[in-house]
NUMILUM-112862 format. One record per residue: x, y, z of N, C-alpha, C in turn. Coordinates in steps of 0.1 Angstrom, whole numbers, plus 5000, padded with zeros to 4 digits. Layout:
! NUMILUM-112862
XYZXYZXYZ ...
! end
This chain:
! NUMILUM-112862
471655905802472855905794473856015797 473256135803474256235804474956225816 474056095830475156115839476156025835 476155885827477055785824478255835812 477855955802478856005799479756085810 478756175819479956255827480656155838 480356055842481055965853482255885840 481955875828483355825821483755925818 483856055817484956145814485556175824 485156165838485956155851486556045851 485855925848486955815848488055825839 487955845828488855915822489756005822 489756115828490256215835491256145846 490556115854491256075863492355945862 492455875848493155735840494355805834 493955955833495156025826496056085836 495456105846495956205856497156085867 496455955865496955865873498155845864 498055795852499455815840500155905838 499956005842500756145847502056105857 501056105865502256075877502655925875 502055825868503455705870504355735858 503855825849505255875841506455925849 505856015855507156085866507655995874 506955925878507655825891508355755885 508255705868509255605861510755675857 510555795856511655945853512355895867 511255925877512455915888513355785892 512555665888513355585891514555515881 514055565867515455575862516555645867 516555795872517555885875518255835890 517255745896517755635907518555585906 518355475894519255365889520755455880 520355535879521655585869522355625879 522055755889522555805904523555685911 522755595908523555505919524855395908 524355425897525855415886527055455884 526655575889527655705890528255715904 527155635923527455645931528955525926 528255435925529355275924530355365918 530355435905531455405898532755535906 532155635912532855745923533755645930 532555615938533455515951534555435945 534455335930535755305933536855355924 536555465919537755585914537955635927 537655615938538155695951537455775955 536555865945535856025946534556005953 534256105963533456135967531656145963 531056065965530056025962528756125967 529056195976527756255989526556405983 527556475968526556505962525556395957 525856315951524956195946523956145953 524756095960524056035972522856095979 523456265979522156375985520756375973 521156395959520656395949519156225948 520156175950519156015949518056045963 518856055976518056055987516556135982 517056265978515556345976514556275965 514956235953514356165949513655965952 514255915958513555805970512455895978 513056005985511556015994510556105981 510856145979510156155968509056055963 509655935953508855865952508055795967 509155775979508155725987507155755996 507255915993505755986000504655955991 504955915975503855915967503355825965 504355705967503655525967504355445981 504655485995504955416000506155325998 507255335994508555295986509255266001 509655165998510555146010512255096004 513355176010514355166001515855106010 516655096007518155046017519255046005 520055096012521555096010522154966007 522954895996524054845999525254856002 526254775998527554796006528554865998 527654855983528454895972528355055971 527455095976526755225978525155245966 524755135964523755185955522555115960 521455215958519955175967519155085957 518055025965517554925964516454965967 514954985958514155045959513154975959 511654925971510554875968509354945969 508654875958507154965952505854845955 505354815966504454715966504754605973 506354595974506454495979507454405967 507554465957508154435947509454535942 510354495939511154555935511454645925 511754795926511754905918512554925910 513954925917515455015914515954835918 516654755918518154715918519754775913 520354795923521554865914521154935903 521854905889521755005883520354955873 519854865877518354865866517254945870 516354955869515054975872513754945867 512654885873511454895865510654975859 509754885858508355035849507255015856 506555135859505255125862504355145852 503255095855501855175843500355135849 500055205846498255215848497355175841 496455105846495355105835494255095846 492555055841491755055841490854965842 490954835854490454735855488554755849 488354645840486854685836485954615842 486754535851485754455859484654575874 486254645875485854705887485754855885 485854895876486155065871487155115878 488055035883489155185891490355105885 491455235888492555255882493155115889 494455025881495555005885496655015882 497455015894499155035896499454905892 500554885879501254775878502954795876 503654725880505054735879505854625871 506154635864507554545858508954535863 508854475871510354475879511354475871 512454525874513954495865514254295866 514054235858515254115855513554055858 512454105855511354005860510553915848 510853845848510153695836509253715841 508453665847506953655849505953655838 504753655835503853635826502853845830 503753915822503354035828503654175839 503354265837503354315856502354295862 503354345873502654275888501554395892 500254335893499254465901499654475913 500354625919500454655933499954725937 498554755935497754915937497454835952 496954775957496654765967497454775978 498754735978499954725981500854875986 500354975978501255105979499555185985 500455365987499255455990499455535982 498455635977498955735970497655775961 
! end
């Protein structure tokens, strides 16, 4: 009994620690979507956009050293952010991530809610990213 308590308070531990960081990563990808609000709305008051622009850059690699994010520029100047293979940031929306604890398999998953996504749920992409 005492190893099956200590292997769930690691699993445990470790369900919180993983909700930890996709809290942050959801922070960041709002301040994404807002960044690139403020890029659009610069550019077409005329004003220079390249603080902003420096500001979002660090935050993208940011999240994509942590999950593998693969990101691009549009024309309008606002980034376009993928998490799995699924869509993170559009313009100015963004999704949500969250964690849980498959009970089939005991380990953590990454799921995302894409911006504008109907589907029946989020999408599991733990497989899909690193981190």
């Amino acid at each position: 009994h005492e190893m099956a308590g200590l292997y769930s308070q690691s699993r445990d531990r470790l369900g919180q620690m993983v909700q930890e960081d996709v809290a942050r990563v959801n922070v960041d990808l709002g301040k994404i979507a807002a960044l690139n609000r403020q890029i659009i709305k610069a550019r077409s008051g005329g004003e220079s956009p390249n603080t902003l622009i420096d500001q979002r850059s660090v935050l993208a690699s940011k999240v994509s050293k942590a999950l593998n994010a693969h990101f691009f520029q549009d024309r309008k100047g606002a980034m376009t952010l993928h998490l799995g293979g699924q869509i993170s940031v559009s313009d100015v929306e963004n999704g949500t991530l969250s964690s849980r604890i498959d009970p089939v398999t005991d380990t953590v998953r990454i799921l995302i809610d894409p911006p504008g996504h109907s589907g029946s749920g989020p999408i599991d992409i733990t497989d899909r990213i690193k981190g």
